[in-house]
PLY file of the C-alpha trace (Angstrom):
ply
format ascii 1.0
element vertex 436
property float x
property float y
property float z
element edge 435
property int vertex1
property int vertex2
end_header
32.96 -30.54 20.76
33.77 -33.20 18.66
30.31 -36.29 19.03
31.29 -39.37 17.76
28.18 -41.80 16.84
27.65 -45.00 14.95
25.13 -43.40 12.69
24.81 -39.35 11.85
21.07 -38.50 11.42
18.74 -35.30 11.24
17.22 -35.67 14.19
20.44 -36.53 16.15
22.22 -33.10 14.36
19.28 -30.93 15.23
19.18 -31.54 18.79
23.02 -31.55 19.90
23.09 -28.53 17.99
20.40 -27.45 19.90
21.57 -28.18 23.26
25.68 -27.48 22.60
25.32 -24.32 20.19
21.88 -22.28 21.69
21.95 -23.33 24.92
25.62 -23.92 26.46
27.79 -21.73 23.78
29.98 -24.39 22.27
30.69 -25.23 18.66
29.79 -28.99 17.73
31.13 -31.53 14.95
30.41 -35.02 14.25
31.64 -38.12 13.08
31.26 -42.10 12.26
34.91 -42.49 11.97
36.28 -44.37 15.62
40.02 -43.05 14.25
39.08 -39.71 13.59
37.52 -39.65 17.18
40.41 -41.10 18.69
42.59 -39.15 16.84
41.13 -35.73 18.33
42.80 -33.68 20.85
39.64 -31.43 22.10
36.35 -31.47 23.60
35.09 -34.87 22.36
32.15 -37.45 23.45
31.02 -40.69 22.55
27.28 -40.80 21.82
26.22 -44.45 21.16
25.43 -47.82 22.27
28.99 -48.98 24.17
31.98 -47.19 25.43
35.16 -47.30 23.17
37.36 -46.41 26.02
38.15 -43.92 28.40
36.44 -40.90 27.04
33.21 -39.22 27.83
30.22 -41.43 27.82
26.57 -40.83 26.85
24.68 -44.18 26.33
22.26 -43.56 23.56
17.89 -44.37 23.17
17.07 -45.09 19.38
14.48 -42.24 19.29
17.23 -40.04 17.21
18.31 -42.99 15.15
14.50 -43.62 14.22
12.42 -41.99 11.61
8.55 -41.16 11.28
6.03 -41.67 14.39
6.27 -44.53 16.67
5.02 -45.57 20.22
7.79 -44.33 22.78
8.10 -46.03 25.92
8.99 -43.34 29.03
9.67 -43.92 32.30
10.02 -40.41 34.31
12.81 -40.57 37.27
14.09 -38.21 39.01
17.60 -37.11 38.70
19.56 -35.85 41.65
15.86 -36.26 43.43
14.41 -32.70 42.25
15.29 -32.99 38.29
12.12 -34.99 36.20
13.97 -36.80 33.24
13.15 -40.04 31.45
15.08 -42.37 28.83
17.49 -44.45 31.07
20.81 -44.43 29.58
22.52 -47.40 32.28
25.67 -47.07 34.67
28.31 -46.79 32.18
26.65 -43.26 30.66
28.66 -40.37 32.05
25.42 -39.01 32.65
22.15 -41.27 34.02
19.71 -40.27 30.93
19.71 -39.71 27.70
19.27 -36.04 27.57
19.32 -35.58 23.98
16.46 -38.30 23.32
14.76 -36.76 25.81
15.29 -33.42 24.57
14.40 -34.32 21.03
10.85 -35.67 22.32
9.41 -32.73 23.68
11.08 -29.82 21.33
9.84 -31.82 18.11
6.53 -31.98 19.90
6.54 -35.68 19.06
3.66 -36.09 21.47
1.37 -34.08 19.35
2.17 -36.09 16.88
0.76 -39.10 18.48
-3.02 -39.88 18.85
-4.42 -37.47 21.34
-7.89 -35.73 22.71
-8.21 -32.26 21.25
-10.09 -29.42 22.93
-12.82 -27.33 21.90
-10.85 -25.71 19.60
-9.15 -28.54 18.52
-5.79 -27.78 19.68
-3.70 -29.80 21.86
-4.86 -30.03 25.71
-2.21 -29.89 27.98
-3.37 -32.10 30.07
-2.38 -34.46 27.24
1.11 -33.58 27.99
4.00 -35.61 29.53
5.28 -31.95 31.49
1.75 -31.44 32.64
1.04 -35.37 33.30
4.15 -35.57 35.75
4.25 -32.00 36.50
7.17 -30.82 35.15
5.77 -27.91 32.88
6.74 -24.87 34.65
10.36 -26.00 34.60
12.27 -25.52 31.42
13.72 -29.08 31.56
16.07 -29.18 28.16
17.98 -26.08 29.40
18.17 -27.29 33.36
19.58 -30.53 31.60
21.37 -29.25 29.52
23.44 -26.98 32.58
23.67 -30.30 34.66
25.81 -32.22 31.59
27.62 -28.76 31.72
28.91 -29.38 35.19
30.03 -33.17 33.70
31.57 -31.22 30.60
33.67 -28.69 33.11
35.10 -31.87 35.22
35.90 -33.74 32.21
37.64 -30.43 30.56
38.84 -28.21 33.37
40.89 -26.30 31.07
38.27 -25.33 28.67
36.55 -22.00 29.19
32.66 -22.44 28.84
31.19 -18.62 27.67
27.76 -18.78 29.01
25.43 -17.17 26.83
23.17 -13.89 27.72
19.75 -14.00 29.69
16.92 -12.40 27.62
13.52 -11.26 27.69
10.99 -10.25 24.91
7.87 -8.94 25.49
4.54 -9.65 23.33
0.87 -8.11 23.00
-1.79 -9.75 20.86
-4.10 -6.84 19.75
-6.94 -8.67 19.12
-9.37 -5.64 19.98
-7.42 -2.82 19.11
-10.34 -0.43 20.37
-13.34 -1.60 22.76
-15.25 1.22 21.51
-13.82 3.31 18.59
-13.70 2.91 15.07
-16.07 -0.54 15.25
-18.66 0.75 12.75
-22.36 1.63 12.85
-23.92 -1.55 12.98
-21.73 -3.03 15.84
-22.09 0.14 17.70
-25.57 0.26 17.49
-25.40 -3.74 18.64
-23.51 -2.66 21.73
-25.16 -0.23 23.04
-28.33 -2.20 22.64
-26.40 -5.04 24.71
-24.72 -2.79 27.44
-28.46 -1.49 27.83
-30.28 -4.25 28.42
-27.81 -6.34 30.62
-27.98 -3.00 32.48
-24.07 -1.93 32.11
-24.74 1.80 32.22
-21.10 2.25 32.99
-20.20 1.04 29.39
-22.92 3.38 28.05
-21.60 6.06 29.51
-18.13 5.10 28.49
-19.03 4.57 24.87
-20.74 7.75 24.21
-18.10 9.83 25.29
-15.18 7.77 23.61
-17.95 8.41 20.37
-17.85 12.00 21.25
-14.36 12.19 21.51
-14.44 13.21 25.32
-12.69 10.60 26.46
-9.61 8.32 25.29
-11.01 4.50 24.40
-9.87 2.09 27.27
-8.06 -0.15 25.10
-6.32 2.66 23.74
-2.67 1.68 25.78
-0.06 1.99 22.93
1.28 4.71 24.19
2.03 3.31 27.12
3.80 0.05 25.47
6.09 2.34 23.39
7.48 4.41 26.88
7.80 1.19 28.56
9.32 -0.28 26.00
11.46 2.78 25.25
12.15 3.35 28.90
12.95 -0.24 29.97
14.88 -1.26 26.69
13.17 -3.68 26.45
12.81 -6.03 22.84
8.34 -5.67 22.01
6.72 -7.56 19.33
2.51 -6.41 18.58
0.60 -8.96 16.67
-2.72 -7.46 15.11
-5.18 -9.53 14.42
-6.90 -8.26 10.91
-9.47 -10.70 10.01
-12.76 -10.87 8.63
-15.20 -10.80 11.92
-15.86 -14.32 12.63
-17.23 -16.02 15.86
-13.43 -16.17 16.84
-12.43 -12.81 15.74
-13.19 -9.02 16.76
-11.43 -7.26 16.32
-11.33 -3.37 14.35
-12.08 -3.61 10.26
-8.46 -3.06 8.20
-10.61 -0.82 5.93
-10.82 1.60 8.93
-8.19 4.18 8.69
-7.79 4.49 12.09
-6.71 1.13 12.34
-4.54 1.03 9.50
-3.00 3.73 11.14
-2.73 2.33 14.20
-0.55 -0.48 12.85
1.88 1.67 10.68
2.52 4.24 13.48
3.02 1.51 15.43
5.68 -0.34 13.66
7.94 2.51 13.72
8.14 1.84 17.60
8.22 -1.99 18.00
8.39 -4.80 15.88
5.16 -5.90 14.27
3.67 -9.62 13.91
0.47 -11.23 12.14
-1.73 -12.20 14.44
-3.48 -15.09 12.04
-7.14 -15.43 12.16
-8.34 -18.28 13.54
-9.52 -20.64 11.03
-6.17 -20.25 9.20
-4.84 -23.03 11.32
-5.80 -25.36 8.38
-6.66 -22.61 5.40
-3.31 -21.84 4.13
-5.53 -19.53 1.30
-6.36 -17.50 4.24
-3.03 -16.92 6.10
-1.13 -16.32 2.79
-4.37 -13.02 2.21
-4.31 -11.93 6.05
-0.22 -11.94 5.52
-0.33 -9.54 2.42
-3.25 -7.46 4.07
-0.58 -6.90 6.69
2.62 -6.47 4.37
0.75 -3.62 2.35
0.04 -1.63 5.88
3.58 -1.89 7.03
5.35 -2.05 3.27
7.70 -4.25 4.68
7.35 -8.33 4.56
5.64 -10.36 7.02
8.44 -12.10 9.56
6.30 -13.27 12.61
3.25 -14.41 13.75
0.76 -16.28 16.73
-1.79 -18.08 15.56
-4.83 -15.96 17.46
-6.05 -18.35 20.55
-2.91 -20.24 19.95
-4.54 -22.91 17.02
-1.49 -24.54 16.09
-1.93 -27.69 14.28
1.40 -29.50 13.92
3.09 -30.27 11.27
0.38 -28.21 8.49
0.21 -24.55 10.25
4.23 -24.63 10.77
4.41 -25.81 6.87
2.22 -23.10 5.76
4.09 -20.48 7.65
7.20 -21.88 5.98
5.77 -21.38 2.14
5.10 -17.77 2.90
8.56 -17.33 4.25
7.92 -16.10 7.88
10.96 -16.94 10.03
9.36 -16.47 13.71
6.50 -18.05 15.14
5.28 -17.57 18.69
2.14 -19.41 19.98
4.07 -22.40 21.02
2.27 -22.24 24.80
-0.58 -22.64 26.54
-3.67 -21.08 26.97
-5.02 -22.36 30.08
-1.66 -22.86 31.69
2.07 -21.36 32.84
4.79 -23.27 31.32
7.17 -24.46 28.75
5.18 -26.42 26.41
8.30 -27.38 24.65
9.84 -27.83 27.61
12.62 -25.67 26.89
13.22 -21.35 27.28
15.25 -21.31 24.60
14.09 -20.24 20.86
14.47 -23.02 18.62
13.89 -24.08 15.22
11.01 -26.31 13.64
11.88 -29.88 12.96
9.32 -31.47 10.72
9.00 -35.01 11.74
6.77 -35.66 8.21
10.32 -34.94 6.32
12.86 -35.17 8.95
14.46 -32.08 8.57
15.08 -28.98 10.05
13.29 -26.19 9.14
14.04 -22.69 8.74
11.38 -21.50 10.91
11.98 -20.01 14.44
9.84 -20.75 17.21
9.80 -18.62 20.15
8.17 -20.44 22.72
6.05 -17.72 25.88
6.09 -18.92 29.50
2.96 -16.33 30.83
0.03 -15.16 29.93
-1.92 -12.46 31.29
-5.20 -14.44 30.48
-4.13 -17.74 32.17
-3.18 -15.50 35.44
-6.44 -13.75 35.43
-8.99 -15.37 33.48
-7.63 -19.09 34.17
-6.20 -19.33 37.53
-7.87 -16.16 39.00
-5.46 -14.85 40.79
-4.70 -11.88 42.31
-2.29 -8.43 41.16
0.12 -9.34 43.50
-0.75 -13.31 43.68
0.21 -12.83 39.61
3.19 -10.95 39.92
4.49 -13.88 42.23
3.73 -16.35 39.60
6.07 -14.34 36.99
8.73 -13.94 39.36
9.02 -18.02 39.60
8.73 -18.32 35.86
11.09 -15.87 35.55
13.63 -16.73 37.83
13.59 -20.69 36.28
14.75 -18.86 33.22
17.60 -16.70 34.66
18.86 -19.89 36.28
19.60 -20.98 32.46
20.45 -17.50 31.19
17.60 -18.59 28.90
14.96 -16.41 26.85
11.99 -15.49 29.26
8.80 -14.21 26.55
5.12 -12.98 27.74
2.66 -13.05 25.71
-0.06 -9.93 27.30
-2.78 -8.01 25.37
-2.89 -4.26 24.77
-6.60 -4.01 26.93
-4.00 -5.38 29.83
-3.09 -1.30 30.50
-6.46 -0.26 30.28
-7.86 -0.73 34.10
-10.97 -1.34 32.14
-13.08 -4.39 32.69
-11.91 -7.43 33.98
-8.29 -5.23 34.34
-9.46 -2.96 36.46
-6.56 -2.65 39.07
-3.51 -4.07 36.59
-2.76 -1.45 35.20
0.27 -1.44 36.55
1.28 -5.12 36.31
2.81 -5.32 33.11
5.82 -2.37 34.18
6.01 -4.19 37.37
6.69 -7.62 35.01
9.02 -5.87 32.76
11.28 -4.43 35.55
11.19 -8.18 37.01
12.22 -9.51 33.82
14.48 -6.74 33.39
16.34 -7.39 36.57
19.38 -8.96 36.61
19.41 -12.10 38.41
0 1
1 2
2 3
3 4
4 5
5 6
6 7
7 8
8 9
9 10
10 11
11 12
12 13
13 14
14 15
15 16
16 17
17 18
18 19
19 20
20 21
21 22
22 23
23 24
24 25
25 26
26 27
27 28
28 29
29 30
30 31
31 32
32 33
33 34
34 35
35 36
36 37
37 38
38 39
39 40
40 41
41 42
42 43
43 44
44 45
45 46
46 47
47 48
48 49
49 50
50 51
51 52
52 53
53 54
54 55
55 56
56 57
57 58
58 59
59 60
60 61
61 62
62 63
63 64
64 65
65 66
66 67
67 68
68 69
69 70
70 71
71 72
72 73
73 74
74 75
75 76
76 77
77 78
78 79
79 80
80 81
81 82
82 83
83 84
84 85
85 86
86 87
87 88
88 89
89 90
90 91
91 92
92 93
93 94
94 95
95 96
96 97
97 98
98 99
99 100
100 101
101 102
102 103
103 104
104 105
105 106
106 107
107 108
108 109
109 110
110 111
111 112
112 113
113 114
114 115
115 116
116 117
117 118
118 119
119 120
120 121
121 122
122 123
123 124
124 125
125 126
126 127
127 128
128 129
129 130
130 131
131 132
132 133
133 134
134 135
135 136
136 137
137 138
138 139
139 140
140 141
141 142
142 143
143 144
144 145
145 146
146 147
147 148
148 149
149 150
150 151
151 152
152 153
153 154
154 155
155 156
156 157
157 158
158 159
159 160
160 161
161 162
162 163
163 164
164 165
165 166
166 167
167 168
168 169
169 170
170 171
171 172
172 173
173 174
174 175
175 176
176 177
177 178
178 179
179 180
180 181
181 182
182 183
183 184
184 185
185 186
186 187
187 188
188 189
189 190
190 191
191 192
192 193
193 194
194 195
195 196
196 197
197 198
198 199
199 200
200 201
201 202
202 203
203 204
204 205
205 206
206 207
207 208
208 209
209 210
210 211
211 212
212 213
213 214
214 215
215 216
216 217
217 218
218 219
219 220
220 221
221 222
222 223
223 224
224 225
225 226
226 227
227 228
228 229
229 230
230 231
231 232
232 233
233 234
234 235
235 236
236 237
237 238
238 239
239 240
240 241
241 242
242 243
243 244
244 245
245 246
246 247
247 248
248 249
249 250
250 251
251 252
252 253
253 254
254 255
255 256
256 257
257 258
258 259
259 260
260 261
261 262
262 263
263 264
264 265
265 266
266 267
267 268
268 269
269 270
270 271
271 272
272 273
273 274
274 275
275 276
276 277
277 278
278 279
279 280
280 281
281 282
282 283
283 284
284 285
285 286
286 287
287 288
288 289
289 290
290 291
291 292
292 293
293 294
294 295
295 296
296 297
297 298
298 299
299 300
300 301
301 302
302 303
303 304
304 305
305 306
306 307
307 308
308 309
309 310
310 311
311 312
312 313
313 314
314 315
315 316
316 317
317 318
318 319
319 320
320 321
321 322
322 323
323 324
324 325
325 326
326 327
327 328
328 329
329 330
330 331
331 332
332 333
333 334
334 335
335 336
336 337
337 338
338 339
339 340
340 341
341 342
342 343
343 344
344 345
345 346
346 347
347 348
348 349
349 350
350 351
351 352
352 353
353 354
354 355
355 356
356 357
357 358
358 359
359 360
360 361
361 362
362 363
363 364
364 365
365 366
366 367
367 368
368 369
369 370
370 371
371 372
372 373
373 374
374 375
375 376
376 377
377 378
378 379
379 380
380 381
381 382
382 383
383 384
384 385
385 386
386 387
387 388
388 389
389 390
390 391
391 392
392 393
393 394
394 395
395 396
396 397
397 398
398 399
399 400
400 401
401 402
402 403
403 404
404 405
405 406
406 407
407 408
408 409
409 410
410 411
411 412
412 413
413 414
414 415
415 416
416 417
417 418
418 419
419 420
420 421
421 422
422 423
423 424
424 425
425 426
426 427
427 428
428 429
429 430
430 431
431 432
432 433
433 434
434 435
């Protein structure tokens, strides 16, 4: 596909990319030149202000001729009365909105960009969002937009064969607590037993003394289980340990136990194995560049991926840092109180920094559901939960898009607040295993 456009930018580049390579399979080129785009016999459109002829149309906003941060006026419409989308592109445009503008606005994040209220972990509240405001989040917009101009593409160029691309699904754990009971040390022992005694939990007493003893396997002990799923199911697992300091914010098992150390390398010879940064290294880059080699020497491999633990991402300085110590996959871009497509898109894409205008090197893999948000958050049910990932799902198959979860090992342990999903996450992964 050959775009032709008064003026070739980053942002513009980034986005049709974007849209033509990752989402609908074909190979895109650009020009300024009018003869050169007259001149060329292929797959060709005309993205700009006015019409040069006969050829294929798309009206363009200024958002991807603009640089820096500036107040963005949208309008959401409905196209073809069940499709939200917003920048108007006027009769003449093949298509009625500027999908690319559009497109470019909520993959950058622009929004978060913009003056907003943070919540109580200063991150950005979805209700701040334009998907959650007009209630478009649990729709992956970009790709459903991007399939509509496909149907415009196929009646423009009958005779060229569009090779969709492949549905995926990847499956995450943060292991934030890699034991409940094991391995956590005298003091903290000591501290819970006190606790489970005098809030009168003699269930977690019991429990505790004979995971101690050794009589019993700790609940939160479920990586076995992960590895035959995964191993069963074929299906493509990422862990992320969280090895902080204790903090407030962060619980999980001391790196200097051996056990846990352990844990980690056996692990990795399974499934692929992510940071799962602390979480006051949304700011402290000194801390996410120590937590990254604490992880390197366990593994004796590099540090690729990582999730900012309770999903403090602070745009553009916690994507920057990530870029100086050279991880290429990131994957908290989601919500913690909410299903969706924060980006508004199922497809992995890569970080534009809107401080430099340029693309960056760095990955993001955006989730869709969390096991928190279905129990914890919106209290559902085992089978009321399932029904929720089967919609997510299915929005993503539509697209042949990337579905992710992000779950958390304690999610096997029918322990707790899990008692009775034990099962769930097999019954997701043969769901999102499915074809559609």
């Amino acid at each position: 596909m050959l775009i032709y456009t008064h003026k070739i930018t980053p942002r513009l580049t980034y986005i049709f990319r974007h849209i033509f390579v990752r989402i609908l399979n074909v190979p895109v080129d650009f020009t300024s030149k009018i003869e050169v785009f007259v001149a060329y016999n292929g797959l060709k459109m005309n993205y700009s202000k006015v019409p040069l002829g006969n050829e294929l149309f798309v009206r363009s906003h200024d958002l991807l001729f603009e640089q820096g941060i500036n107040d963005v006026d949208i309008t959401i419409s409905n196209w073809e009365a069940d499709v939200p989308c917003f920048f108007n592109a006027g009769k003449k445009s093949a298509i009625p909105y500027d999908i690319f503008a559009a497109s470019f606005y909520l993959i950058s994040r622009y929004e978060e960009y913009l003056p907003h209220v943070q919540d109580q972990h200063e991150r950005f509240s979805v209700q701040e969002s334009l998907a959650f405001q007009h209630k478009f989040l649990k729709k992956p917009v970009i790709d459903i937009w991007s399939y509509k101009f496909l149907e415009v593409l196929q009646q423009k160029f009958p005779n060229y064969e569009f090779v969709p691309r492949q549905y995926n699904y990847i499956s995450t754990f943060d292991v934030n607590q890699a034991f409940i009971y094991r391995s956590r040390g005298i003091v903290r022992t000591i501290g819970g037993f006190i606790n489970d005694f005098f809030t009168l939990q003699w269930s977690a007493v019991i429990d505790r003394i004979l995971v101690l003893f050794k009589l019993r396997k700790d609940p939160y002990d479920t990586y076995d289980k992960i590895v035959e799923i995964k191993k069963s199911h074929g299906v493509e697992t990422v862990l992320f340990f969280l090895i902080s300091s204790v903090s407030t914010f962060d619980n999980n098992i001391s790196i200097t136990k051996n056990n846990f150390r352990l844990l980690i390398k056996s692990m990795s010879d399974y499934v692929k194995i992510g940071l799962g940064a602390s979480y006051f290294t949304m700011k402290k880059e000194d801390l996410l560049k120590k937590e990254t080699k604490k992880l390197a020497s366990i593994i004796n491999t590099p540090v690729c991926r990582s999730r900012q633990h309770m999903l403090r991402n602070h745009l553009p300085e916690t994507y920057q840092n990530l870029i100086d110590l050279e991880i290429d996959e990131e994957y908290s871009m989601g919500y913690s109180s909410h299903l969706g497509f924060r980006a508004g898109t199922c497809t992995p894409f890569y970080f534009y920094d809107l401080d430099f205008e340029i693309q960056t090197p760095l990955k993001i893999i955006p989730f869709a559901v969390s096991d928190t948000v279905l129990n914890t958050e919106l209290k559902l049910s085992y089978k009321q939960a399932v029904l929720q990932v089967l919609d997510m799902c299915n929005e993503v198959k539509k697209v042949n898009g990337t579905f992710s979860t992000l779950f958390h090992n304690e999610l096997l342990s029918d322990y707790g607040i899990w008692k009775g999903w034990s099962g769930f996450y097999e019954d997701v992964v043969e769901l999102a295993k499915e074809q559609s």
